[in-house]
C-alpha positions, -999 to +999 in steps of 0.1 A: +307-056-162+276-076-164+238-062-159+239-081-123+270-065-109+260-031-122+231-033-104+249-048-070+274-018-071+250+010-067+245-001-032+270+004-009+269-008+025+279+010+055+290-012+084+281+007+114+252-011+141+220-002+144+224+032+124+199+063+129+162+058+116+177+094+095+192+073+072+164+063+053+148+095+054+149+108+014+138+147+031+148+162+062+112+171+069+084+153+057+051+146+077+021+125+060+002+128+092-034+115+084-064+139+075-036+168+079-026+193+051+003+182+032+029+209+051+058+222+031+088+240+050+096+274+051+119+277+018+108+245+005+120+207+017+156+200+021+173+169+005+189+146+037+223+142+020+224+116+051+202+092+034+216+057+018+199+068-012+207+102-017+217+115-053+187+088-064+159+107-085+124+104-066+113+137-082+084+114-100+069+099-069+039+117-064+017+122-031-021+125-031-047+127-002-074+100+002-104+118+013-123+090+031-091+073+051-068+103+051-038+090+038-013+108+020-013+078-004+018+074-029+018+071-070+044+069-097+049+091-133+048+065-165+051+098-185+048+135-186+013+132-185+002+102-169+004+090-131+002+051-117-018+042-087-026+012-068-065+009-078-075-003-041-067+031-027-096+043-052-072+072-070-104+081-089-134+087-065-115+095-036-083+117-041-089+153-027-092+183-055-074+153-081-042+169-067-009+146-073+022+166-053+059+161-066+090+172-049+117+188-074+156+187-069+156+224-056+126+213-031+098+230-041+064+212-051+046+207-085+011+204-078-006+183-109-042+182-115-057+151-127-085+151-155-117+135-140-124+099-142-090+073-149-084+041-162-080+005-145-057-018-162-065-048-174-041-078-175-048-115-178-062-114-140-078-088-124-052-063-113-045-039-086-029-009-115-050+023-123-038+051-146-047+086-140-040+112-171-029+150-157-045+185-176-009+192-185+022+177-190+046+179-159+078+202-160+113+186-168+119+191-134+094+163-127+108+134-137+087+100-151+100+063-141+109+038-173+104-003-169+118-033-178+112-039-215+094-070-226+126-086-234+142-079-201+150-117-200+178-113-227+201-089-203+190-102-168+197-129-152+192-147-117+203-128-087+230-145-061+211-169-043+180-171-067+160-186-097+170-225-082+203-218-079+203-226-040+173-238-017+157-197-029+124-199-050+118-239-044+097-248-073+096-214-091+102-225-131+143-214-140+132-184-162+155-154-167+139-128-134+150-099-108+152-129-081+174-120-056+183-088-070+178-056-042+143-040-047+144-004-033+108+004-024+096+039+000+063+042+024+043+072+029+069+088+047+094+092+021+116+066+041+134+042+016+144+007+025+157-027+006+143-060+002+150-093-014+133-104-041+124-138-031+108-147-068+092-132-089+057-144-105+058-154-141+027-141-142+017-109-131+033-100-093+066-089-075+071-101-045+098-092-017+107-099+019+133-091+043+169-104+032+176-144+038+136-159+041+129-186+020+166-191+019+185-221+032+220-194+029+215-159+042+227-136+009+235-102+021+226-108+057+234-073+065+204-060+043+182-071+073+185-039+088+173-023+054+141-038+052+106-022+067+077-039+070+047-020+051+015-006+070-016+009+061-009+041+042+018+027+021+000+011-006+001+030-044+040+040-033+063+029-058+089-004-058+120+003-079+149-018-092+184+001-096+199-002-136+232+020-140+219+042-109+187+049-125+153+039-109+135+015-131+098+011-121+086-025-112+053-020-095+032+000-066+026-014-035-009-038-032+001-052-002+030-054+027+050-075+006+040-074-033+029-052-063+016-058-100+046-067-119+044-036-147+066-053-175+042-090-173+036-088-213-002-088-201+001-060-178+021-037-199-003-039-229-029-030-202-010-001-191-004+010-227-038+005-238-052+025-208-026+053-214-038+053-254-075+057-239-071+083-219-052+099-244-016+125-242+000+110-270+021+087-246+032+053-242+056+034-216+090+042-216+112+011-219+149+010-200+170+009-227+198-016-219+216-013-248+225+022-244+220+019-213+197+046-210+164+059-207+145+051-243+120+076-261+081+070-257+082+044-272+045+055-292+042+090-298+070+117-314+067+137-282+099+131-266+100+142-223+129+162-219+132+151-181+158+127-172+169+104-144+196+114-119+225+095-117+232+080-078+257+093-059+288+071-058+297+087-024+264+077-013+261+047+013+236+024+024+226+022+062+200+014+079+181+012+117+166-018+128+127-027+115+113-022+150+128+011+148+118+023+113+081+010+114+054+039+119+025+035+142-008+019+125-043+006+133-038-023+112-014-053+116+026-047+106+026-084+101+047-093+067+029-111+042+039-123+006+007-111-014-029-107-012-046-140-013-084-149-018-103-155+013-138-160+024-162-136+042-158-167+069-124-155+072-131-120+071-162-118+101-138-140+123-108-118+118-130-087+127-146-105+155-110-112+167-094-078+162-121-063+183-114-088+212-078-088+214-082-043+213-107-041+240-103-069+261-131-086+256-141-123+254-166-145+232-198-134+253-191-098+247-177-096+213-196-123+186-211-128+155-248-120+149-272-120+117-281-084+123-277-055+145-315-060+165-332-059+201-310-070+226-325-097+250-304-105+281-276-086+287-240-101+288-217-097+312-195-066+317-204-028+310-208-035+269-211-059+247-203-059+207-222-077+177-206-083+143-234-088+115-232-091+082-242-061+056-253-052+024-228-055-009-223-062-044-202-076-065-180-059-086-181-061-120-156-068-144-135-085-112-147-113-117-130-144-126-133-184-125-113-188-090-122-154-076-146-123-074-144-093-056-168-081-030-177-047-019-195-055+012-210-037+047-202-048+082-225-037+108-207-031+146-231-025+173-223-015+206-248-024+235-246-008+271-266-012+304-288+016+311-287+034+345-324+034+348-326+050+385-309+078+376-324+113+362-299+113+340-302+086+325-299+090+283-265+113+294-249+086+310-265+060+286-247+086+257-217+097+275-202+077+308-169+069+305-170+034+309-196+020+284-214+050+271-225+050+237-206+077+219-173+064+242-180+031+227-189+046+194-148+062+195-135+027+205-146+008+178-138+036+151-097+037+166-096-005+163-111-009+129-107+023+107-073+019+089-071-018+102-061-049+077-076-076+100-065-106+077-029-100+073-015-116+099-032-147+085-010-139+052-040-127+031-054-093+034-086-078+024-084-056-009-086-019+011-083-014+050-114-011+062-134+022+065-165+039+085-190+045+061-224+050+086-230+056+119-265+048+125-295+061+151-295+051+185-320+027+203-334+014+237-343-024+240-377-031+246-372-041+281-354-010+292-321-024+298-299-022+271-291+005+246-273+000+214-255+022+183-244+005+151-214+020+126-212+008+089-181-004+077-168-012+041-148-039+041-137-055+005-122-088-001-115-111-029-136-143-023-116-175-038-135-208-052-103-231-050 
């Protein structure tokens, strides 16, 4: 039996309608709630022997706590001592007391503390992969993902439907790829869902949608009802293909619909040389296809004694409907097929347009401005919002001839009316329900913290955007008007094409 119909088997379908959302639930309890403490049951979590994928080994995917957004952010073990991040959710600055959390078979947690500092990988373009190294190598129990070897071409080949073979991947060079093979990916949640691999990049991305888009000939039409479309909090959590029922590591999430392709020749001697800098005496573990298992580092004589659980053959695939499955978010559920490069044009007016369609307000009372100042004639309506332009810099070393990155401000200010017959005045000014300034002050925190403005545009800035500084308040010099201005970060990828 060839690689492609080894891989097909280990996902069985059920064919019930519209099954429960429990089905892709790897833990009977889980809860990621944001800012929360990371809650484990009384005895320990319990393994849903419900799920599609249970039997599957996620023992390796680790969960960390953003300090700034307060997601419970996901990661993925290269080796016994090293952990794999997306490098927008800032793993190294912001990850609260450098705790990674793993889940064992029997349910209890491994808590692994990183070293200070990390690594960022560097491929041929500037990548979204960052390598943290742990004080200690993990237990056996814990186990670390291996990848596609360089020479993955010689032992796969195109999925059904895929590489040119039908109206799939128009114009995408007839290379040996994973196209159209099923990726298994999970979100913050510890939910695990299918997609399609539409193509994949020759150069240094993976990239998957729901089943059947881009194709002329829905293949596997059923799978619809496994896919989920990705929200803020999932990024850094893990994207798997499925070899002999063991979980191969492709990449970690950098956007709704892709992740850095870990066995691109450029970015896996990035990861390796990153690992060797940070030191542990370990390399990347290649999936060894002719003995069809998992290889030895592949650079040091330390050999990790953990190993991959075989899947389940009783196991079966089911799944709910996306509408059903997707979590609540601040930012845009909209599926898009990778990050792209945009312009801070495109990035003001998506702001600008997020905060009008969430409050209801129109062009006069929601606009673009060169800087928070003095307001001069009121608007219309109770408030009124400017967007400005901030401070920024550019990062270095992210820099390319197309492209740069920008880590840039956004000012918000909130103007009100003032009540100025009343005695008091400043506490309504502060606090009335309708346009006071700390009610306004709320509203614009719930539309934009967490948000991804640009993704329903199909590009997305590099992080979701965050408060960084609420600023004094201040009174117009003709007494009317009122005003308080929040700092956001917001950081893009500006393109010169």
């Amino acid at each position: 039996m060839g690689v492609n119909e080894r891989i097909e088997d280990q996902i069985v379908l059920r064919t019930e309608v519209n099954p429960p959302a429990s089905r892709f639930n790897i833990l009977d309890e889980y809860n990621s709630v944001r800012f929360s403490p990371w809650t484990v049951p009384v005895g320990g979590f319990v393994f849903n022997t419900d799920c599609w994928a249970a039997g599957l080994d996620f023992s390796g995917v680790g969960a960390w706590r953003g300090e700034l957004g307060g997601y419970w952010w996901g990661s993925a073990l290269i080796s016994p001592r090293h952990v794999l991040f997306a490098g927008h959710t800032n793993p190294d600055t912001d990850m609260l007391d450098d705790t990674v959390r793993f889940i064992q078979a029997d349910g209890s947690v491994h808590e692994a503390i990183c070293e200070p500092g990390g690594h960022n990988v560097l491929g041929p373009f500037p990548e979204d992969l960052y390598i943290r190294k742990l004080t200690a190598d993990v237990p056996s129990t814990v186990s670390h993902y291996s990848v596609l070897p360089l020479d993955y071409g010689d032992y796969l080949t195109y999925g059904v439907g895929g590489g040119g073979e039908s109206s799939c991947n128009v114009g995408i060079p007839p290379f040996p790829d994973i196209s159209a093979k099923p990726l298994i990916y999970l979100d913050q949640e510890r939910e695990v869902f299918i997609r399609f691999a539409n193509f994949f990049s020759p150069f240094t991305r993976v990239w998957g949608v729901s089943y059947g888009v881009g194709c002329d000939v829905q293949v596997y039409p059923e799978r619809n009802d496994y896919f989920k479309f990705l929200v803020a909090g999932d990024s850094s959590a893990p994207q798997f293909i499925l070899v002999d029922g063991e979980l191969v590591l492709l990449s970690v999430h950098s956007s709704s619909g892709s992740g850095m392709f870990v066995s691109e020749a450029g970015n896996y001697a990035g990861l390796n040389a990153a690992m060797t800098a940070l030191g542990g005496g370990f390399q990347l573990t290649d999936y060894d296809f002719v003995q069809e298992s998992s290889s030895s580092v592949t650079s040091s004589s330390q050999t990790s004694s953990s190993s991959v659980t075989s899947s389940s053959s009783s196991s079966s695939a089911t799944s709910s409907s996306s509408s059903s499955s997707s979590s609540s978010s601040a930012t845009s559920s909209t599926e898009v097929d990778s990050r792209s490069d945009i312009s801070q044009t495109d990035v003001m007016t998506a702001i600008v347009a997020l905060l009008r369609s969430e409050l209801d307000l129109n062009e006069r009372q929601c606009f673009l401005a060169i800087e928070a100042g003095q307001p001069t004639i009121p608007t219309g309506g109770d408030y009124w919002l400017t967007v400005a332009p901030g401070d920024g810099i550019f990062v270095d070393g992210e820099q390319a001839e197309d492209n740069c990155t920008e880590e840039t401000t956004v000012t918000v200010t909130a103007y009100a009316r003032m009540m100025r017959d009343s005695t008091d005045r400043d506490t309504k000014t502060l606090q009335d329900a309708t346009q006071g300034l700390l009610v306004l002050k709320g509203k614009v925190l719930e539309v934009l913290v967490g948000a991804d403005p640009i993704s329903n545009q199909g590009t997305f800035v590099r992080d979701v955007i965050f408060a960084k500084r609420p600023e004094r308040s201040g009174v117009g010099q003709n007494g009317i008007a009122a005003w308080m201005s929040i700092d956001f970060g917001v950081n893009f990828d500006w393109s010169f094409s």
